[in-house]
C-alpha positions as CSV (number, residue, x, y, z in Angstrom):
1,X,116.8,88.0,101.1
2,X,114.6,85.1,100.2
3,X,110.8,85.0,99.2
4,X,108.4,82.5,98.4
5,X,106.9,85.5,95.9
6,X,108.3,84.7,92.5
7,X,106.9,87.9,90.1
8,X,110.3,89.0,90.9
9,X,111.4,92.4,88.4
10,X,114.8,93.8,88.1
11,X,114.0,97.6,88.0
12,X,115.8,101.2,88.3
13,X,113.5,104.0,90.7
14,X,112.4,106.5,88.6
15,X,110.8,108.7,90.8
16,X,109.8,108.9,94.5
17,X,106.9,111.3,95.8
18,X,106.7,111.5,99.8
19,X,103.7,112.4,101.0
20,X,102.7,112.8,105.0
21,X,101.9,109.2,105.1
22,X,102.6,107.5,101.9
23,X,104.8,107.2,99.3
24,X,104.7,107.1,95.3
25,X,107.4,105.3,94.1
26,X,107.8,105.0,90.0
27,X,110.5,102.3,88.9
28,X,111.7,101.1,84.9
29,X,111.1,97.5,84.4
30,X,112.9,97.0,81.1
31,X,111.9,100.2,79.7
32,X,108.1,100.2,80.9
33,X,106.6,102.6,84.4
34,X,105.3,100.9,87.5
35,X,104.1,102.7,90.2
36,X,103.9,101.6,93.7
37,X,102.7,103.2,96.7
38,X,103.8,102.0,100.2
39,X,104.0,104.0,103.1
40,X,106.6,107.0,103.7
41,X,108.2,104.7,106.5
42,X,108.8,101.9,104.2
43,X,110.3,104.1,101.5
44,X,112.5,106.4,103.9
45,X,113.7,103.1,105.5
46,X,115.1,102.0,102.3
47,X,116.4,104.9,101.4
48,X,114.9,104.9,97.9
49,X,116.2,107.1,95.3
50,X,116.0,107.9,91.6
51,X,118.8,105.7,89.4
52,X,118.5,103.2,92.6
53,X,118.4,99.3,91.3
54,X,115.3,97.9,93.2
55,X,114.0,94.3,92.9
56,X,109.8,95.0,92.5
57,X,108.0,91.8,94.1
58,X,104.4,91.2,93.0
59,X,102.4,89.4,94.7
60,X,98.6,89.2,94.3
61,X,95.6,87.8,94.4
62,X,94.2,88.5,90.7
63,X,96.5,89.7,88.3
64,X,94.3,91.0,85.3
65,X,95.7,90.3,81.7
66,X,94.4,93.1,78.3
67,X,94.6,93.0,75.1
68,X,95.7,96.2,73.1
């Protein structure tokens, strides 16, 4: 599949929490934790599952940069 988004992350699910309508889905981006939530139709329809590889695509209106 094609996108136009290109924040594009190689990643490995960690971790997926179904709720009754959403979904909490941790991945591993190069040894750090992002969480997504999408909705428990999304994530049963790809058939997410911990060790899966998963490509995470960002795309956002303001992405907001810290320094530690």
């Amino acid at each position: 599949m094609e996108l136009s988004a290109r924040n594009q992350l190689d990643a490995t699910v960690k971790d997926v929490k179904v709720g009754t309508i959403m979904a909490e889905v941790t991945v591993d981006v190069g040894g750090q934790e992002l969480v997504s939530v999408i909705t428990r139709k999304s994530a049963e329809g790809l058939g997410l599952k911990e060790g899966d590889p998963i490509v995470v695509v960002i795309k956002a209106t303001e992405v907001m940069l810290a320094r530690e």
